[in-house]
C-alpha positions in Angstrom: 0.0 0.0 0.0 2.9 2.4 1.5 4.9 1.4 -1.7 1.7 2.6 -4.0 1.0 5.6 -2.3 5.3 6.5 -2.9 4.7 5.9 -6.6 1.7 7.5 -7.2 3.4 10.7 -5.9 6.4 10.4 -7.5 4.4 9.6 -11.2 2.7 13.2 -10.3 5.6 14.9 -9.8 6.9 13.6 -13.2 3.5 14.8 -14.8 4.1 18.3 -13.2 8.1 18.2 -14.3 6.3 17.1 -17.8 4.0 20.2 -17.8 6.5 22.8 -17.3 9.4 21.3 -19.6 9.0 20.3 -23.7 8.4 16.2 -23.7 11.7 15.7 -26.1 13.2 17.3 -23.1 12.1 15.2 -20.6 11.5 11.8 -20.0 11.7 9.9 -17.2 13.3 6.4 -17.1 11.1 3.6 -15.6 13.5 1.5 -14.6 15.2 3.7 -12.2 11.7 5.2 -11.2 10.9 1.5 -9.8 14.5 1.0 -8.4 14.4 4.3 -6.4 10.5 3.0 -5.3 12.0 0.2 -4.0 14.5 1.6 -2.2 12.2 4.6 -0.7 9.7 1.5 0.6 12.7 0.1 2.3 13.5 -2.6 0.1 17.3 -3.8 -0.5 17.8 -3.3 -3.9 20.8 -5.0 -6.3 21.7 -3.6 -9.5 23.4 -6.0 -11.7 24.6 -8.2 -8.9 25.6 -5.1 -6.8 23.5 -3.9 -4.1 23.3 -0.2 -3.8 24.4 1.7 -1.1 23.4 5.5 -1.0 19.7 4.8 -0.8 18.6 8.3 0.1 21.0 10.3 -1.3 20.1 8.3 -4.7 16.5 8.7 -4.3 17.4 12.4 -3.3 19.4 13.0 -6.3 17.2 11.2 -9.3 14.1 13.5 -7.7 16.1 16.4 -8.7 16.7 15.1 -12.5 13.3 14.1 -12.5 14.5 10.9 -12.8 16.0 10.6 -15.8 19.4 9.0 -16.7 22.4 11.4 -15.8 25.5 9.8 -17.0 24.8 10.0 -20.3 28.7 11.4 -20.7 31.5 8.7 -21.9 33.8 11.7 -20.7 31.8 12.0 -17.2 31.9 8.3 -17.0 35.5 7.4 -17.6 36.4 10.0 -15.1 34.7 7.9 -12.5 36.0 5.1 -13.1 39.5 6.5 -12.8 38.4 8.2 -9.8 37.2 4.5 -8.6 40.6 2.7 -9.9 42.4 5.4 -8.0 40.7 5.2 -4.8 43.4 2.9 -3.1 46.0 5.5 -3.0 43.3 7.1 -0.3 43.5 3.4 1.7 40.3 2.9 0.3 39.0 -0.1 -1.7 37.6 0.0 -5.5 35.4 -2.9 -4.6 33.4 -0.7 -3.0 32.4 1.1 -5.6 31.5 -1.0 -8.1 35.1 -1.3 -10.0 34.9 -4.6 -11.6 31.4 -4.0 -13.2 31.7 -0.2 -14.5 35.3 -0.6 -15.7 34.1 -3.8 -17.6 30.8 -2.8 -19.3 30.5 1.4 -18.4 32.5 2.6 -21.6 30.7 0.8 -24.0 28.2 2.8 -26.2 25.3 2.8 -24.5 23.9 1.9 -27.6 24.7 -2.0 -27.0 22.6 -2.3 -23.9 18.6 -1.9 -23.1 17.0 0.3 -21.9 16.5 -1.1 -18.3 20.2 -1.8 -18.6 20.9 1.6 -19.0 19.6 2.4 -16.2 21.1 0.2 -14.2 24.6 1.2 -15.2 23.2 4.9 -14.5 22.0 4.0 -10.8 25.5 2.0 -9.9 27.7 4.8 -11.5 25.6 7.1 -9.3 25.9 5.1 -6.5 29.8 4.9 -6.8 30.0 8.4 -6.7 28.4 9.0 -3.6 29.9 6.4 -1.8 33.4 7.0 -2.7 32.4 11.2 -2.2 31.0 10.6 1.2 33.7 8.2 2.2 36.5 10.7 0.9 34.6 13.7 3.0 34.0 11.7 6.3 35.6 7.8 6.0 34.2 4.9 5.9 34.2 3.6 9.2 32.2 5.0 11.9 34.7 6.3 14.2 33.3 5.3 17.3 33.3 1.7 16.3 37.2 1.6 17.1 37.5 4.7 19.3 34.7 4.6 21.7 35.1 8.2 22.9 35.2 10.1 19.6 33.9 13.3 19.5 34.6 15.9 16.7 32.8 17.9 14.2 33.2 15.9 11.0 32.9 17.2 8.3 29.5 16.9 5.9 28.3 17.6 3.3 24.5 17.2 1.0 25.7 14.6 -1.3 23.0 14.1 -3.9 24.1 18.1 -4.2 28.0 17.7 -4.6 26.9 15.1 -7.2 24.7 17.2 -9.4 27.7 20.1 -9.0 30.3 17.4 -10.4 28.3 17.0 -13.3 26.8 20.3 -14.1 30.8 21.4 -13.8 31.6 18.6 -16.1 34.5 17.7 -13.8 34.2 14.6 -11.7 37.8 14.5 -11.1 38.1 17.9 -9.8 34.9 17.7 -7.4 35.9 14.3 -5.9 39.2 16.0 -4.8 37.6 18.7 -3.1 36.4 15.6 -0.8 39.6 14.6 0.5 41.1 16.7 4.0 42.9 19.8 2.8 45.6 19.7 4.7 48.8 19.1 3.2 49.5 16.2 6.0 47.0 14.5 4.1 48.3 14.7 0.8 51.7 13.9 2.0 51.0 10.7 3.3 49.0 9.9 0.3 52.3 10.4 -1.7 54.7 8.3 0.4 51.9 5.5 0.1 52.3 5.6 -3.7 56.3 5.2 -3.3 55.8 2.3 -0.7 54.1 0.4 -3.3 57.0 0.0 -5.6 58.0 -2.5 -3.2 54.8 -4.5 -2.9 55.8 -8.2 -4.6 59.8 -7.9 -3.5 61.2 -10.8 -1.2 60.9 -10.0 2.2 62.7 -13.2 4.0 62.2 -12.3 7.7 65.4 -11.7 9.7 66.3 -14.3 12.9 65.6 -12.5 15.6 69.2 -13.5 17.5 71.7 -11.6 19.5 72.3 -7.7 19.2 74.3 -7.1 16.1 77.0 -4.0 17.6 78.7 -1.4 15.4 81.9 -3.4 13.9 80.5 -7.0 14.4 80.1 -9.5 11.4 77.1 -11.5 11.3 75.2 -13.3 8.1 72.2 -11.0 8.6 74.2 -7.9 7.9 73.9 -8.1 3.5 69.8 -8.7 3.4 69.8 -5.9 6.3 72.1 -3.9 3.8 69.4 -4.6 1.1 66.5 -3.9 3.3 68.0 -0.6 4.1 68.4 0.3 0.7 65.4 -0.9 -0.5 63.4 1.6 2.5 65.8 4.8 1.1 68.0 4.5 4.0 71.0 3.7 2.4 72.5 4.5 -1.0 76.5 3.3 -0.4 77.6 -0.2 -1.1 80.6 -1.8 1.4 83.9 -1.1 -0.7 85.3 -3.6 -3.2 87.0 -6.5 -0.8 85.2 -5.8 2.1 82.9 -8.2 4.0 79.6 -7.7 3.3 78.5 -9.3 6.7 80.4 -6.6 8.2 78.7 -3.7 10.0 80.6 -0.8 9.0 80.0 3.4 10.0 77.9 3.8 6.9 75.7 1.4 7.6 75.6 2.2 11.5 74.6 6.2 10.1 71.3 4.2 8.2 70.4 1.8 11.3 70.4 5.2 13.2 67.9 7.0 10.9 66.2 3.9 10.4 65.5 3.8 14.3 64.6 7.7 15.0 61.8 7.0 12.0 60.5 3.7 14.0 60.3 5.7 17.0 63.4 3.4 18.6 66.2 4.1 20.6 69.2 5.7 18.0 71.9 3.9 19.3 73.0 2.0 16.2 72.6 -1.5 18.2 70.8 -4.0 15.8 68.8 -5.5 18.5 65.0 -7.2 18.4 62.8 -4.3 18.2 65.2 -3.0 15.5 64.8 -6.4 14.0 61.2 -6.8 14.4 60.8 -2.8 12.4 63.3 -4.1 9.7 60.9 -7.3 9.3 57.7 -4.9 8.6 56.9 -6.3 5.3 55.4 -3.6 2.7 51.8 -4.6 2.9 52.0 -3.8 6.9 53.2 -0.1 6.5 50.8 0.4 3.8 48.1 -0.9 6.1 49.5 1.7 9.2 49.3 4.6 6.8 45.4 3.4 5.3 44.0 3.7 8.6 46.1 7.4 9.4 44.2 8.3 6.1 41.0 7.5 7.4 41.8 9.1 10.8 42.3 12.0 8.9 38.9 11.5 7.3 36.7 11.7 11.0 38.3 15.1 11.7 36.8 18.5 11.3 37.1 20.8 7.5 39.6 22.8 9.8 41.9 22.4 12.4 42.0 25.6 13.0 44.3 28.4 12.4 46.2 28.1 15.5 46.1 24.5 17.2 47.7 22.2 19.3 47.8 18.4 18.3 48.8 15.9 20.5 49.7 12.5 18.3 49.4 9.5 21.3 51.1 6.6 19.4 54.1 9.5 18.5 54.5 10.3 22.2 54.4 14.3 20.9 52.8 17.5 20.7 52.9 20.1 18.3 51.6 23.7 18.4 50.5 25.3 14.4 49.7 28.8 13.9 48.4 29.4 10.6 49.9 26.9 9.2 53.3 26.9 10.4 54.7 24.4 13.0 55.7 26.9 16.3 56.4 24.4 18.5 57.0 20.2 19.0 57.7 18.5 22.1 57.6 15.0 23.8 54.6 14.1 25.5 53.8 11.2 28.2 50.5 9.3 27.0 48.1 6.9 29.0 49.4 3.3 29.7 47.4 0.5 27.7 45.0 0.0 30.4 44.2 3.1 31.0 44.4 4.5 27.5 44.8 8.4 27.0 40.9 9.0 24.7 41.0 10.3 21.0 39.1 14.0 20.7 39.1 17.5 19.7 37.7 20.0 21.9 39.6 23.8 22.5 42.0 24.7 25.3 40.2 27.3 27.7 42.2 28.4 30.2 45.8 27.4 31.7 46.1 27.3 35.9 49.5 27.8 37.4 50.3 25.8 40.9 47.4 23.7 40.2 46.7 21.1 43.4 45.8 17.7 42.0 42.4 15.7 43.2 43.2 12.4 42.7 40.9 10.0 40.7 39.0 7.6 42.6 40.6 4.9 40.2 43.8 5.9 40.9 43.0 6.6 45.1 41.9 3.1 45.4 44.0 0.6 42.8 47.5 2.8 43.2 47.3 4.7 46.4 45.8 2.9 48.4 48.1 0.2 48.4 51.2 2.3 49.0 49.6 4.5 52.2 49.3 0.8 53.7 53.0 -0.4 53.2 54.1 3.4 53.9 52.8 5.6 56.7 54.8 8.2 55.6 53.3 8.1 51.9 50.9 11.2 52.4 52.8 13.3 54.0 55.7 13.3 52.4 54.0 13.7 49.2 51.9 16.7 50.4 48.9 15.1 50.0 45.8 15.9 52.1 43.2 13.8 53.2 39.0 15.0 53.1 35.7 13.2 53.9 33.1 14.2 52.2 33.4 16.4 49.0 32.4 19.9 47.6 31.8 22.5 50.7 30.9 19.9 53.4 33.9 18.4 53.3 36.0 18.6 56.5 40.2 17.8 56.7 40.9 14.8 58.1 44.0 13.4 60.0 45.4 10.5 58.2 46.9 9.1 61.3 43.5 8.8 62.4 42.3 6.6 59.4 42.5 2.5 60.1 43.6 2.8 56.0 43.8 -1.6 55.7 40.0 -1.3 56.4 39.3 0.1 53.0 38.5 -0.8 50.0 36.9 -0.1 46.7 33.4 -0.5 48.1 34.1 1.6 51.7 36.3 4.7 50.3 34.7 7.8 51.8 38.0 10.3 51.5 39.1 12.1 48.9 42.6 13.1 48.7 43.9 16.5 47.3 47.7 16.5 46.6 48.9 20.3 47.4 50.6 22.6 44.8 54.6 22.2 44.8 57.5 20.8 43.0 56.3 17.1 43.9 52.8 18.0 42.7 51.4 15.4 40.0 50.6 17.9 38.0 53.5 19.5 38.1 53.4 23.6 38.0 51.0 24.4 34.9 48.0 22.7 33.5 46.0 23.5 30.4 42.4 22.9 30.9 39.6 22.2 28.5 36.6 20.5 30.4 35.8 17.0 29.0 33.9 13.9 30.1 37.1 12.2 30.3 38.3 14.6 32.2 41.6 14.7 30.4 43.8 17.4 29.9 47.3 18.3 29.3 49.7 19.1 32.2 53.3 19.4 33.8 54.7 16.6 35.7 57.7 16.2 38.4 59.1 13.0 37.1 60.5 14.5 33.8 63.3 11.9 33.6 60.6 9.5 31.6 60.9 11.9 28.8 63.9 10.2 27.8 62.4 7.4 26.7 61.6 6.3 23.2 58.2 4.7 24.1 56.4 6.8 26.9 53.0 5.5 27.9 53.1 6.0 32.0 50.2 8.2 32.8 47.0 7.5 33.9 45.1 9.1 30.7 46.4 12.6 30.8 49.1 14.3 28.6 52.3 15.0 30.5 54.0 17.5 28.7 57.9 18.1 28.3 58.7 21.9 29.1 55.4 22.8 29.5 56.0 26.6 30.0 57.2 27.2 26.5 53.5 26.0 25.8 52.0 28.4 27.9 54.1 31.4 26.4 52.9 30.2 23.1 48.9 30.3 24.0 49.2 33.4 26.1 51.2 35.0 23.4 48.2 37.3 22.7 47.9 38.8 26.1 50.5 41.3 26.1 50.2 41.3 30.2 51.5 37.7 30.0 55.4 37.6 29.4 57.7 34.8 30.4 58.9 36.5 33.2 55.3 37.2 34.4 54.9 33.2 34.3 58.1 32.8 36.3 57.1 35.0 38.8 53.9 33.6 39.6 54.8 30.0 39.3 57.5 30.8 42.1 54.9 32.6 44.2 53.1 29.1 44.7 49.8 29.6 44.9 47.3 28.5 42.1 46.1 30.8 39.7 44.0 30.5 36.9 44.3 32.5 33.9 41.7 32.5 31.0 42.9 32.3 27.6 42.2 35.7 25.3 40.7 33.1 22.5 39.8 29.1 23.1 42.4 27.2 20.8 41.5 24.1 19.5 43.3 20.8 20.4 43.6 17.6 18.8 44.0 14.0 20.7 44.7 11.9 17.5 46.0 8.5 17.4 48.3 8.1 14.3 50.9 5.2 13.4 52.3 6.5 10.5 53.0 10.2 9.1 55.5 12.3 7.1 57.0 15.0 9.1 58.1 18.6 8.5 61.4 17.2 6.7 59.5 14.9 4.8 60.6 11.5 6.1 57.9 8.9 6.7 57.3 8.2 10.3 55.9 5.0 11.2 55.5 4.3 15.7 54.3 0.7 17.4 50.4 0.3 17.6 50.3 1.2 21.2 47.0 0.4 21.7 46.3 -2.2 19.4 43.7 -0.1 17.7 44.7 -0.4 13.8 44.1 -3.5 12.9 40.2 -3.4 13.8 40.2 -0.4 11.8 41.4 -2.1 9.0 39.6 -4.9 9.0 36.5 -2.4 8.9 38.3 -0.4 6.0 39.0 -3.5 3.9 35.6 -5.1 4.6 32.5 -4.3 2.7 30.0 -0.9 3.0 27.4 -2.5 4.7 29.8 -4.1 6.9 30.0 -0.9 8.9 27.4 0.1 11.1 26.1 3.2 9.4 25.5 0.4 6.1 23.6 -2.4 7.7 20.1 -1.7 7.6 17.9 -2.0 4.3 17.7 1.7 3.9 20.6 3.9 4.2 21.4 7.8 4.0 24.5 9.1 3.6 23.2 12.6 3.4 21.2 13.1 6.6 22.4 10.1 8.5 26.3 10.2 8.7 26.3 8.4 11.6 27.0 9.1 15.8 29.1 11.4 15.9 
């Protein structure tokens, strides 16, 4: 009945469209008429043994062309399904948008086909357009299927719109690209992905993980590591005539080292297992680290923002941009797996100098408590004061006076406040932007951990290295605010909260793989084991995500949770 009632209005529309245009000028096609019916009365509809995607934004966009076939174009067409071919250099896959079928029948003259197959091959090279457009402008996979806690404002877009623009403008190339992130990050890592192909189909024998090769040592690994090297861009010298090639000479040392500062390793030349373990990272596995950066890319916002701070957790760093130029770049201390620092964007409000620290009931019970028990000492030697209760009622308590053993997770009425100092947590600044997480990035006393290559201690929040050349940076724009000023009133030592002239934006990303400023391709450990899922999503099929699984689907007003 609901399907009849869909039809009848959509065959009085086309007698409306029919009264207002000349009849040789419009006609619409039957076929797709009942296809988008289908779809509209919820109905799963395949197209020449492919089931179509976009349902709304298709029924969306054939209402606007009353219907009637729109790729009528060889031109229009064969940009497609270059546009389609092309679509792994984004880490995305062709499949998905119909490659075997248009590439195979689409540039034939429509002439050989009938009518009702002319309309199929219009609906699926619609179809492919606004799947590949909407998974260009906001990915693929539903962010929040492999980070939990995403929030940011993605970027979107009317599709069945940017799909009449592409071919009103002739250009399907050009419109597509104005899809992709603009930033150049994005465009860069796009680039190194085409070089790393070259080397898709090359041996790869795995190296024995065995004792740590040292500068001057000869082992039987040292000529495929030579290769390997070479192969990766690391190394463009050969050992000279006569030497051993199983011996590890300066030149070779000089690649190891680079090799290591790009894998996020220790420099120190030693060829030991991680070193071995990065060196054993076959082609396909990089490319799959830099497909899922690209669709990282793809969740965040159309801007960044002209001045930003971005904290990358699996690169253990933080950079500061102001229109468009890096200002800043330091090492950061990220959530331990278990208690993993959360991917967002939200904007920095306000910085507080000599912050105290209340300490997380999490980290009261499972860390604290078990110390204060072994150490009576613990508290107070750690400035740390003890409350019961919370907000205004709560009233200082002794903790001599506390029977501490008796507690546990269930019977934990205290609440304890670590005062500003040197030993604070929190060390002497924090910069503050309210979040459910309640994350945030901050100073810390134990800045001896910033030494090491992988630095995932904290309980969640971003420990920052020389946080005070951050804080000149954001309070730049208050003239009242020098460094001296800041030196002053950290030594004073009390806390002291100072709002920033403008909220800056900061991003929590979680990227493997990147190029950097000097254009070398970065690749860092999967700290949190997060890629892979994302990459089974982002090699699987549409409807395999969660926005794709139900008979009808919109990419236009339904982009998914954000």
């Amino acid at each position: 009945m609901h399907g009849t009632r869909r039809f009848s209005l959509a065959a009085t529309l086309i007698t409306v469209l029919a009264s207002l245009c000349p009849l040789s000028s419009f006609a619409a096609d039957e076929a797709i008429v009942s296809r988008v019916e289908a779809m509209d009365a919820g109905f799963p509809v395949q197209v020449l043994g492919n089931r179509l995607m976009a349902h709304k934004a298709l029924s969306a966009f054939y209402a606007t062309t009353g219907y009637q076939r729109a790729w009528q174009s060889p031109d229009l067409r064969r940009q497609l399904i270059d546009a389609v071919e092309q679509a792994a250099g984004d880490g995305l896959n062709p499949a998905d948008y119909h490659a075997d079928i248009l590439s195979g029948l689409a540039l034939r003259p429509m002439s050989d086909f009938s009518e009702d197959l002319r309309a199929d091959l219009d609906l699926l090279f619609s179809d492919a357009f606004l799947m590949l457009g909407s998974h260009m402008l906001e990915g693929k996979v539903n962010p929040q299927t492999v980070h939990a806690e995403w929030t940011a404002n993605r970027r979107q877009r009317k599709m069945e719109s940017v799909l009449t623009e592409a071919l009103e403008r002739g250009d399907i190339t050009v419109v597509l690209d104005s899809l992709r992130p603009a930033d150049p990050a994005y465009r860069k890592l796009m680039a190194a992905r085409q070089d790393l192909t070259e080397l898709l189909g090359q041996p790869w024998l795995p190296l024995a993980v065995r004792p740590t090769i040292r500068p001057g040592d000869q082992d039987d690994r040292m000529p495929e590591i030579r290769h390997r090297l070479s192969r990766l861009g690391e190394l463009k010298e050969q050992p000279a005539t006569g030497e051993d090639p199983r011996h590890y000479d300066e030149g070779l040392e000089s690649a190891i080292t680079r090799f290591q500062a790009r894998h996020g390793l220790e420099p120190d030349g030693l060829i030991g297992p991680d070193t071995v373990t990065a060196l054993n990272l076959m082609p396909v596995e990089r490319l799959r680290q830099i497909d899922a950066t690209l669709e990282r890319w793809r969740w965040l916002p159309e801007s960044l923002g002209e001045t930003y701070v971005l904290v990358n957790i699996a690169g253990f760093e933080l950079q500061m941009v102001e229109n468009g130029e890096e200002v800043l770049r330091k090492r950061v201390i990220v959530g331990q797996p278990f208690r993993q620092t959360p991917v967002f964007s939200d904007r920095i409000r306000y910085l507080v100098f000599n912050p105290d620290w209340t300490v997380p009931r999490t980290v009261m019970i499972q860390d604290q408590l078990p110390q204060i028990v072994r150490d009576p000492d613990y508290l107070s030697r750690l400035n740390i004061s003890v409350y019961r209760g919370w907000g205004a009622d709560r009233q200082k308590v002794d903790p001599l006076d506390v029977d501490w053993s008796s507690l546990n997770r269930n019977n934990f009425p205290y609440q304890l406040i670590q005062e500003p100092g040197p030993q604070n947590a929190l060390g002497q600044v924090k910069f503050m932007f309210p979040n459910q997480y309640d994350v945030y990035l901050h100073d810390t006393p134990g800045r001896g951990l910033f030494t090491r290559s992988e630095r995932s201690f904290s309980s969640g929040c971003i420990r920052v290295e020389q946080p005070f050349d951050l804080a000149q940076r954001l309070l730049a724009a208050s003239p009242d605010w020098s460094r001296e000023k800041i030196d002053r009133v950290v030594s004073e030592a009390e806390p002291r909260t100072v709002l920033l002239p403008e909220p800056v934006p900061v991003h929590i990303q979680y990227w493997t793989s990147w190029v950097d400023s000097e254009g070398r391709l970065q690749f860092r450990n999967d700290l949190y084991n997060r890629d892979a899922r994302l990459i089974d999503q982002l090699r699987g099929t549409p409807d395999g995500d969660a926005r794709y699984n139900t008979p009808v689907v919109g990419l236009v007003q339904e982009p998914g949770p954000q």
